[in-house]
N, C-alpha and C positions, 0 to 999 in steps of 0.2 A: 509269572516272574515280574517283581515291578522294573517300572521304565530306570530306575535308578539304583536297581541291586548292583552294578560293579560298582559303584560310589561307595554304600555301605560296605561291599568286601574290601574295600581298599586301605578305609580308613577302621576297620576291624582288625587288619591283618595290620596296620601299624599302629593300634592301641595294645596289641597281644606283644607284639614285638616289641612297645617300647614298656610295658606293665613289665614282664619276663624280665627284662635287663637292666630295673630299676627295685625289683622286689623288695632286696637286703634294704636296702635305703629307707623304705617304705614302712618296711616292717618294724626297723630300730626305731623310726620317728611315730611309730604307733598311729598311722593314719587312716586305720579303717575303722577303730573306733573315734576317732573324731568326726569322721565323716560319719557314720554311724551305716557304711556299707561295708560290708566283707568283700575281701578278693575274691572267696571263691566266687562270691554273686557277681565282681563282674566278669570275672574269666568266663562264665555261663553265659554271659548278655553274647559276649564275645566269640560263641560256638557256632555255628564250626568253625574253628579258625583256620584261615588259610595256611600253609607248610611256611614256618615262616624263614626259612634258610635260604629263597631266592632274596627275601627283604634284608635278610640282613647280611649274605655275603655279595650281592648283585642290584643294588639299590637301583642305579642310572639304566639297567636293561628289563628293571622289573617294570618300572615306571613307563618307560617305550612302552612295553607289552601293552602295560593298563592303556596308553593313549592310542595302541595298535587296534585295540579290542573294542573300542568304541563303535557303534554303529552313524554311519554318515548322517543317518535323520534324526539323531536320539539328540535329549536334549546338550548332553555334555559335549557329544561331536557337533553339534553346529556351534554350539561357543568357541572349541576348541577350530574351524574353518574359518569363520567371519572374522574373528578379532586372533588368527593368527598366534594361539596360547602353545605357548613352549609345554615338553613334556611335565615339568615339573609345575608350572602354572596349574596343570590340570592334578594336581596332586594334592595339591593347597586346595584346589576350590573343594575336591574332594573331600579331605577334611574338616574345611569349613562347612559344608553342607550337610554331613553328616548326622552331627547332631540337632539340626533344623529337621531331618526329613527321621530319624528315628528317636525317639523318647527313650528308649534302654541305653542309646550309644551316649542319647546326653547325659545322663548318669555316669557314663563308666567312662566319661571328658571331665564331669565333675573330680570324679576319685584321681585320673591320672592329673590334671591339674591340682591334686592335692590343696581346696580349698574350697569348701560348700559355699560361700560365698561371691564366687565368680563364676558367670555363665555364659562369659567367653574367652577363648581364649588368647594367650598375647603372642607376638611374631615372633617372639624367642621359642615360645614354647610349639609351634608349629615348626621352624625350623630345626630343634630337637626332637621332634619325632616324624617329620621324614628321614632327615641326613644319619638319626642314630649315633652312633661316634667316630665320624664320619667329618672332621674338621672341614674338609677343602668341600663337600656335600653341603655341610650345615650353610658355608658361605656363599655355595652357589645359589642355593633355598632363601637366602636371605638377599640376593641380589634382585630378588623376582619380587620381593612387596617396596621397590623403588620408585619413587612418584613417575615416573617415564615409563615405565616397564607397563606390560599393557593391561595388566590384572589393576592400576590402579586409574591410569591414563583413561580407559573407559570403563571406568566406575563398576568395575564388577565385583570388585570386594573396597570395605568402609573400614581405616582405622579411628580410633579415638583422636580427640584433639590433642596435639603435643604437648602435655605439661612441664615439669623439670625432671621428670625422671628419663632416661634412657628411649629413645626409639624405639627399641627394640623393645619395649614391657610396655606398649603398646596395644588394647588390645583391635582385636581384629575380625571381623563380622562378614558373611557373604551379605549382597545387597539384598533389600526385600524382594526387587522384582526378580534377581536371578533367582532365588526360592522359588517364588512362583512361576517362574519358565520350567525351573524344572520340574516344579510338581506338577505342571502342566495347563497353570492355570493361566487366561487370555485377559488379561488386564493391563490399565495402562499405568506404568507408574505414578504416584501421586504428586511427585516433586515436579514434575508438568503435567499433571491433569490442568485442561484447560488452555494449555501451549500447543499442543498436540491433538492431533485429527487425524480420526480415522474414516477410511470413506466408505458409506453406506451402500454406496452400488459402485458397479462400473459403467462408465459412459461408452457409449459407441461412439466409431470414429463418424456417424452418419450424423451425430449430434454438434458435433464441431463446424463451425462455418470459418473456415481458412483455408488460404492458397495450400494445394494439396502438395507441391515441390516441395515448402516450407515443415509442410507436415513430416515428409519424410526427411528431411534435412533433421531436425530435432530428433524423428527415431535413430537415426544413426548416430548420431551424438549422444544419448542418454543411455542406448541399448549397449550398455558397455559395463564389465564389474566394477572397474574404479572410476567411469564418468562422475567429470566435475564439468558442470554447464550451466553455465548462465544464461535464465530466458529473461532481456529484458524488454522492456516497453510497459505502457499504461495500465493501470490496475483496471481489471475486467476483461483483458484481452483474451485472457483463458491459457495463463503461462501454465497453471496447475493443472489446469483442466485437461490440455493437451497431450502435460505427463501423464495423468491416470488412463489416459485411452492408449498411450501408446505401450505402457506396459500392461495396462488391462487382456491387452490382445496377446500378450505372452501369459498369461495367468497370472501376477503379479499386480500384487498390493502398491500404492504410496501415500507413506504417511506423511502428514502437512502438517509446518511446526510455524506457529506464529512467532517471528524473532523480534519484534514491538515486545507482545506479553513476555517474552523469556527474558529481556533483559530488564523487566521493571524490579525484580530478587537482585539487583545488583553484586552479591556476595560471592551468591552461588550461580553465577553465569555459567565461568567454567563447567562445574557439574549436573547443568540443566542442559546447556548442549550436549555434553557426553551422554546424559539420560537420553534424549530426545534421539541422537543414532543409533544409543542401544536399541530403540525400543523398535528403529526399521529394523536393522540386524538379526534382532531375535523372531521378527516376523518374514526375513527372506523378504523385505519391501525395499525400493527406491524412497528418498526423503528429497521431500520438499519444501524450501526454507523461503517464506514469503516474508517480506517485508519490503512493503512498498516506502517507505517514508527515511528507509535507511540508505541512503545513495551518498552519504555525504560521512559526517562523523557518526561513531560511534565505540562505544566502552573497549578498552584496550583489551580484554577478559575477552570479549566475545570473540574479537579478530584471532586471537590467540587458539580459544577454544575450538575454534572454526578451522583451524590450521593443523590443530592435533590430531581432531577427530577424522582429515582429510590424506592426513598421512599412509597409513596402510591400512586402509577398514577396504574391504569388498564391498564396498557399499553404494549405489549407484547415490551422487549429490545434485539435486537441481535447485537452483538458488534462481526464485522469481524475484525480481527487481524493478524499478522503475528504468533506472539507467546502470551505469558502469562504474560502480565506486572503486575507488584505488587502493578502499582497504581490504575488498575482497579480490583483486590482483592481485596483491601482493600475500596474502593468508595463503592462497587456493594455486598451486603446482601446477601447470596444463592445463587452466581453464578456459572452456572451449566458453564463447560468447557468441550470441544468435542475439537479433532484436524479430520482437514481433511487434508489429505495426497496428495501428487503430484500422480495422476493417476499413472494407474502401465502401464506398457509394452500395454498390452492387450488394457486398456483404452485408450491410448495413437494412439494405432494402429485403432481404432473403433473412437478416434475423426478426426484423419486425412482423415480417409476414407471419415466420412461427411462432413468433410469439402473440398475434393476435391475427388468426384465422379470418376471411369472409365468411361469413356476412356480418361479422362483428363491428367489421370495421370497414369503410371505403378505402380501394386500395390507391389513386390517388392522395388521399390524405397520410399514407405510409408511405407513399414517396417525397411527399413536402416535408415529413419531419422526420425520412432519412437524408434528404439532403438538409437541412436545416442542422442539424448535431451530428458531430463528429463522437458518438457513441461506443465505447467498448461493448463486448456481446454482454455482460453483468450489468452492465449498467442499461442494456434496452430494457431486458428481462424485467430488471427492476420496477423502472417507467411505465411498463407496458402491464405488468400487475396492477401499478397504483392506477392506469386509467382505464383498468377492465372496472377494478372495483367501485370509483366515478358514475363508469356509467350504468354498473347493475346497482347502487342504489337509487339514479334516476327513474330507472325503470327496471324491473327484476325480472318482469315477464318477459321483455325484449330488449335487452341494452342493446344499445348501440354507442360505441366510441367516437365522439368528434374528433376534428382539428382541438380544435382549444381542451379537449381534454390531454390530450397528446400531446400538448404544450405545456399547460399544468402541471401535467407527472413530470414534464421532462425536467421543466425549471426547479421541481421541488427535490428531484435526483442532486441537485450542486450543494458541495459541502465546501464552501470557499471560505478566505477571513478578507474579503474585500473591505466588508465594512468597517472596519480597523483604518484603513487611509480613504477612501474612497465612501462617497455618499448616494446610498440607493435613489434614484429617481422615479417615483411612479409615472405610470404612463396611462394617461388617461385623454391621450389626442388616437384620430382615426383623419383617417384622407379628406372627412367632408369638414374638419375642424380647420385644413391647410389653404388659404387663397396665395398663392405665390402667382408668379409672370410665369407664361407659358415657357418657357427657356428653363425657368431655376426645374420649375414642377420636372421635366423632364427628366433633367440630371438627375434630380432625387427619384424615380421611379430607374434610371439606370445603375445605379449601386444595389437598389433591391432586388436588381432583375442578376447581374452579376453575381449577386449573392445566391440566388436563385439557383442560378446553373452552373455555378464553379463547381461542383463535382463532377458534372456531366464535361463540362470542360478539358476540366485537370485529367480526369480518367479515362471516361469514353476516346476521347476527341484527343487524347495522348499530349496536353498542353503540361502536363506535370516534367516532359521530361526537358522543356525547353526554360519551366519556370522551378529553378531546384532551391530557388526560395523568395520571397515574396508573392506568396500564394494569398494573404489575409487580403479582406477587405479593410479596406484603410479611404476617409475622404478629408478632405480640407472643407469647415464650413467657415465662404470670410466675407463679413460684409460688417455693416454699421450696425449698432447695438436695436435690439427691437424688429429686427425685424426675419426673426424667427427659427432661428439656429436651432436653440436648443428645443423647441418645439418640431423640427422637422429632424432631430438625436431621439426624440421619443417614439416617433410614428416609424423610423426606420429598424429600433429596436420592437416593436410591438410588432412590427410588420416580417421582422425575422424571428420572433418568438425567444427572444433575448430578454435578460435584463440591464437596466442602465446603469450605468456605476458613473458619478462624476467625479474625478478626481481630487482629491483634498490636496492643495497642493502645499499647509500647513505642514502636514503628516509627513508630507512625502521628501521634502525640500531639507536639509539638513546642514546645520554650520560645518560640520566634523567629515574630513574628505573620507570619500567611498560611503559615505552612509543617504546618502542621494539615489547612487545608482543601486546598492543593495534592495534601497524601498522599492524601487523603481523593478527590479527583478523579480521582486515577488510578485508587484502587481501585476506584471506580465503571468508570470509562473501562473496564479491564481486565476486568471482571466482565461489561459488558453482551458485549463479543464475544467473551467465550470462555465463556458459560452456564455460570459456577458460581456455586453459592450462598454468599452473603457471611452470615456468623453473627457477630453480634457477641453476645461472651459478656460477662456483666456491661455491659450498654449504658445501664446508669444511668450510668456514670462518663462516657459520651458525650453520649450525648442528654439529659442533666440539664434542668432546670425552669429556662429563663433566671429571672434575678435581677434584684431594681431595681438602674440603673445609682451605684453610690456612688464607684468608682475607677476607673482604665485597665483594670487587671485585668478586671473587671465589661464592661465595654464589650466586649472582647476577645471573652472567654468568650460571650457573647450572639450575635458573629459569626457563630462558628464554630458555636453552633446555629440561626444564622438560613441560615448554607450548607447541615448536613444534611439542614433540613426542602424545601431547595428541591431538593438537587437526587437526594433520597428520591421529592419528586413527578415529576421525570423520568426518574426508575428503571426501566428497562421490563424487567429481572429480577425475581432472586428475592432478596427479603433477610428472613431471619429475626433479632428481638432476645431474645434472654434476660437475665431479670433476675429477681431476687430481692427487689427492691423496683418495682414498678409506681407506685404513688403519685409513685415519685420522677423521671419520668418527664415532659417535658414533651406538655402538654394538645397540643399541636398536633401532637405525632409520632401520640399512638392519635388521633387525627385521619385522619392520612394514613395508618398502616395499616388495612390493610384486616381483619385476622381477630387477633380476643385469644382466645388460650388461656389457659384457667387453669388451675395445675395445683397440687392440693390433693393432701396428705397424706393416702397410702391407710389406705382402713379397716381391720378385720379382716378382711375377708373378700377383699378385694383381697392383702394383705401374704400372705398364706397361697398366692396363686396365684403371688405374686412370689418367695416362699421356694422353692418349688417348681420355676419356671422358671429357676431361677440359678443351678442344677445342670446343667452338660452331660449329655447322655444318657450318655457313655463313663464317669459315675464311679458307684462301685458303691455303693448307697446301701441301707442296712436296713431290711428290710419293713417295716411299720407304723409309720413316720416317722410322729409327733406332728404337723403342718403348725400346727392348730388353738390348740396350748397355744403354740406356737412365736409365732405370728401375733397374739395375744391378749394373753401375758407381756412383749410387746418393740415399740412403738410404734416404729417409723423408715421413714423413705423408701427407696426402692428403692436408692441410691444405696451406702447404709450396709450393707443387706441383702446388695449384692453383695459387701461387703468382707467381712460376717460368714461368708457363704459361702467363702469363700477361705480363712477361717481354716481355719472345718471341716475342711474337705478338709485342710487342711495337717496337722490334728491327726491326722485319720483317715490318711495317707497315711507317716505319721511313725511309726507303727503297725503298718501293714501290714494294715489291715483296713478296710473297711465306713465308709461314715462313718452316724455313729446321732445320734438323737435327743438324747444326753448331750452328743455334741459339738458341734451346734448350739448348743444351749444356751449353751454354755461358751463358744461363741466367740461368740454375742450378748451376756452380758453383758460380756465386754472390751469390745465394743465401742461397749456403751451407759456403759461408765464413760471409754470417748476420748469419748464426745462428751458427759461431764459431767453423765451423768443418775442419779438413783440406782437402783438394781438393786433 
């Protein structure tokens, strides 16, 4: 018996019923030879036919019957459970599928539509041959292909576009893919192939690295028929990933719909959501609706669609998020809301492990860049690929993974738009390139070491719950120009395996109110998920000293540092200020930073190790270089010194010889008469 013979009986026994009581009609308008098929041929398509006197004196309890008679696993009773199909929905679909799934029954739709020409049929003509002559029938039939009603609502049958004729001469199609459900075939519809995911395997929960309360919190929350739950936090956390373990372990599928790709069809949003739950629906799966980058706005059609399809579907909905959008509170009825958090230290140190085994890797080296990046478990994964691959082509016979490769992968994991306001700094200084006073050196080796162990900190040592926000590294670099800020912004970024971003303050700075602090929030935004360090150079001109309010102007200006101090305190990176005036500075920023460097103009005895180190090793320099009289005759910051340096060389290289103590000289005092000092 095939899977779909009461279909065919159903819609046999109301083509025999409605042929029977249309015959005279038929026959006077001479339609069997026009169509060039005889009645008797389809009466025979039509054999056996069912007794047709339940159909036509008992319509409303034949139809029960047909929906009584369905089997729970067949394909028409699980459409008829999941989307909740009224008896008479299942009577239409019936019809409409019948001549999809039989080639004679589509003939003898041909003849009773009386017209060789059309090959489907319209809503009138379905609703005349269930209801028969049956007025208050015909209009309950016709109440069911209403755009609300749930045959249309989730896209399980397709009428024509409305032209100017009547609605109801309409015509009217089952979908391709409920065809194929019911022929039983396991494809994904095409109007989202490519939105839609299906998963390969199932994960164990032994794969997941998450707080295990948390784990069972979400099971209880999802393991529900009409669960609507929102997982949100950072992309890579394992919001999807979670789901498929948690219903894997019931035997249950879930399918994953990219909501980015589904709303780039702009038209057809509505009907690519609706596709995208039919297609859990008809697999008995939970759905999973990822879109990370939709937390804010989006197309009025999707919140809509999203709100329809959530109404009465048996369908478990889990919606992975970055955050808490207001347009998905207010679509989604009962939506239960969980956050999952960036793995802690611990976690962090336990996914790298698996993802790169000893003796691959020194495990030391996987605890400096799990504490170094605040990583999602996708995004180690990632990293931790890109720097196995590193080092098996170094060596293929034995890779082994450095630090610095581990770095490499990690920095090339950031998908930021910093450089849009903000200007990448290379970094090409190390420890032996820094002579500072023994006091600066120190400071600056305590924000690294801070940095070092703020996980260990915040976690271990329980300082997270005393500090529930101003966690980032943040320092003040303030001294006189030259002598060495932005140089000791490089070494602390190189030395946390960051990259330096300076900020443009061009870019960022706008006439037009609120579009200062908007810049200003992305750069933040952008800076916490891709761990680089934001330097603003000259951040007196930012973070200035608000003023008493005298004009708009004044109010404005006050805003804009009443935004940076706030959202400075929920900075949970790294941000370095330089300036040249500290004073000018407002009191509540070295508040909220945590470390002030001061960096004072070297002495003698410093400026001499600095003349000294601003020489490459490759340049060839004359024994008994003077350092002493050099360092002693010529007060400047390291800044100046490199420039003076450069001369030299240039004198000496112009030459062809040696660079000497003469030409030192010579090219300090140029360069103490550019910066206006007397010689």
């Amino acid at each position: 018996m095939q899977p779909y013979a009461p279909i065919l009986d159903l819609a046999r026994a109301y083509l025999a019923r409605y042929l029977t009581m249309n015959a005279d009609r038929r026959r006077a308008r001479g339609s069997a030879s026009q169509l060039g098929v005889r009645e008797d041929e389809v009466l025979l398509a039509l054999e056996p036919p069912p007794a047709p006197t339940p159909l036509a004196d008992s319509t409303g309890p034949a139809i029960s019957a047909f929906s009584a008679s369905l089997e729970q696993g067949s394909p028409l009773g699980r459409l008829r459970d999941v989307f909740a199909l009224h008896p008479l929905d299942l009577a239409i679909l019936a019809v409409l599928l019948a001549p999809e799934l039989d080639h004679e029954l589509e003939r003898a739709f041909t003849f009773a539509l009386d017209d060789f020409t059309r090959k489907r049929p319209d809503v009138a003509f379905v609703c005349r041959l269930i209801g028969a002559n049956d007025p208050f029938l015909v209009e309950r039939v016709l109440a069911r292909f209403d755009e609300a009603a749930p045959l249309r609502r989730h896209g399980l049958i397709a009428l024509a576009a409305q032209g100017e004729s009547a609605a109801s001469m309409r015509t009217v199609r089952t979908a391709d893919r409920i065809v194929a459900y019911v022929r039983g075939h396991d494809t994904i519809d095409e109007l989202v192939r490519g939105c839609v995911k299906l998963p390969r395997f199932r994960p164990a929960r032994a794969q997941i690295v998450m707080d295990p309360a948390l784990v069972e919190r979400i099971a209880r929350a999802v393991l529900v028929p009409t669960a609507r739950v929102l997982l949100a936090g950072p992309n890579g956390v394992g919001r999807a990933t979670v789901t498929e373990v948690v219903f894997g372990e019931r035997d249950r599928d879930v399918v994953r719909v990219d909501l980015e790709a589904l709303i780039t069809d702009g038209p057809r949003i509505a009907e690519r959501v609706a596709a995208s739950v039919r297609e859990a629906a008809l697999r008995d799966a939970a759905i999973v609706f990822e879109g990370g980058e939709l937390d804010r706005e989006v197309p009025r059609a999707l919140a809509q669609a999203i709100y329809d399809a959530s109404i009465d579907l048996a369908v478990p909905m889990v919606f992975a998020l970055r955050g808490h959008p207001g347009w998905l509170v207010n679509a989604v009825a009962n939506l239960v809301e969980l956050d999952i958090p960036l793995p802690t230290f611990r976690e962090r140190l336990e996914l790298w492990g698996r993802a790169l085994p000893a003796p691959l890797v020194d495990p030391p080296d996987l605890d400096v860049v799990a504490s170094r990046y605040s990583f999602a478990a996708g995004t180690i994964a990632g990293a931790a690929r890109r720097a196995e691959s590193t080092a098996r082509l170094r060596d293929p016979d034995a890779p082994k993974v450095t630090l610095d490769d581990l770095g490499t992968a990690a920095r090339l994991t950031f998908s930021h738009r910093l450089g849009e306001m903000a200007q990448r700094i290379p970094i090409g200084f190390t420890w032996n390139d820094l002579v500072l006073p023994t006091d600066t050196m120190d400071a600056v080796k305590e924000v690294v070491r801070f940095a070092r162990f703020r996980p260990f900190l915040l976690e271990d040592w329980g300082f997270a719950a005393k500090l529930p926000y101003g966690r980032g590294v943040s320092a003040i670099l303030a001294g006189p120009p030259g002598t060495g800020k932005t140089m000791v912004a490089q070494i602390l970024a190189h030395e946390l395996g960051y990259d330096l971003y300076r900020i443009d303050l061009s870019q960022v700075v706008n006439k037009y109110i609120g579009e200062t602090e908007k810049n200003l929030g992305r750069i933040f935004d952008e800076a916490e998920t891709s761990h680089a360090v934001l330097f603003f150079d000259e951040a007196d001109a930012l973070f200035a000293k608000r003023t008493e309010v005298k004009s708009s102007n004044d109010r404005y200006a006050n805003l804009e540092v009443n935004y940076l101090l706030q959202r400075m305190e929920t900075f949970d990176g790294v941000t370095l200020l330089a300036t040249n005036l500290e004073q000018g500075l407002d009191d509540a920023f070295k508040r909220r930073v945590r470390f002030s460097i001061q960096f004072e103009l070297p002495d003698e005895d410093v400026r001499a190790r600095l003349w000294k180190s601003m020489f490459p090793p490759k340049v060839p320099l004359e024994p008994e270089i003077d350092w002493t009289t050099i360092a002693k005759r010529f007060e400047m910051a390291g800044g100046y010194i490199k420039k003076a340096v450069l001369r030299a060389a240039l004198i000496a290289a112009s030459e062809g010889r040696p660079v000497s103590t003469t030409d030192i000289l010579e090219a300090a005092r140029q360069e103490y008469r550019e910066m206006g000092r007397i010689v």
